[in-house]
C-alpha positions, 0 to 999 in steps of 0.5 A, a space after each residue: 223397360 229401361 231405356 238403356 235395356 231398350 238401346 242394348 237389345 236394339 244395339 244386339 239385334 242390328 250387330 246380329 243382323 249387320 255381320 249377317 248381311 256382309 257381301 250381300 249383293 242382292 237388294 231383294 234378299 236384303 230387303 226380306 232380311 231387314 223386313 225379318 229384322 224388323 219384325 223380330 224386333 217389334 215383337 219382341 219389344 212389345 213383349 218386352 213392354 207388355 211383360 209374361 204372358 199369364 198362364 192362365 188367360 181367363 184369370 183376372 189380373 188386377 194388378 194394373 194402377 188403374 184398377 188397383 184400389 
């Protein structure tokens, strides 16, 4: 992952999240919302880093630098 791909989903997902919380009066309800916000972008950023996942799990990948011959 890029850094400018990085900084436009970062920029996404707030966008998405600040339009959600205009008006918000209660702190309870914003603080779940921005913990919610929070960990939607953790796993998708470590989804995004890591890559697709293989459809089948017991097959060996050697496609990693440190393995390759």
């Amino acid at each position: 992952m890029k850094k400018e791909e990085f900084l436009a989903f970062a920029s996404m997902e707030y966008d998405q999240w600040a339009s959600s919380q205009e008006g918000q009066t209660d702190a309870h309800e914003f603080e779940r919302s921005f913990s919610e916000l929070m960990e939607r972008f953790s796993n998708r950023l470590f989804q995004l880093s890591v890559g697709p996942i293989p459809s089948d799990r017991r097959k060996k990948n050697d496609s990693h630098p440190v393995w390759a011959d």
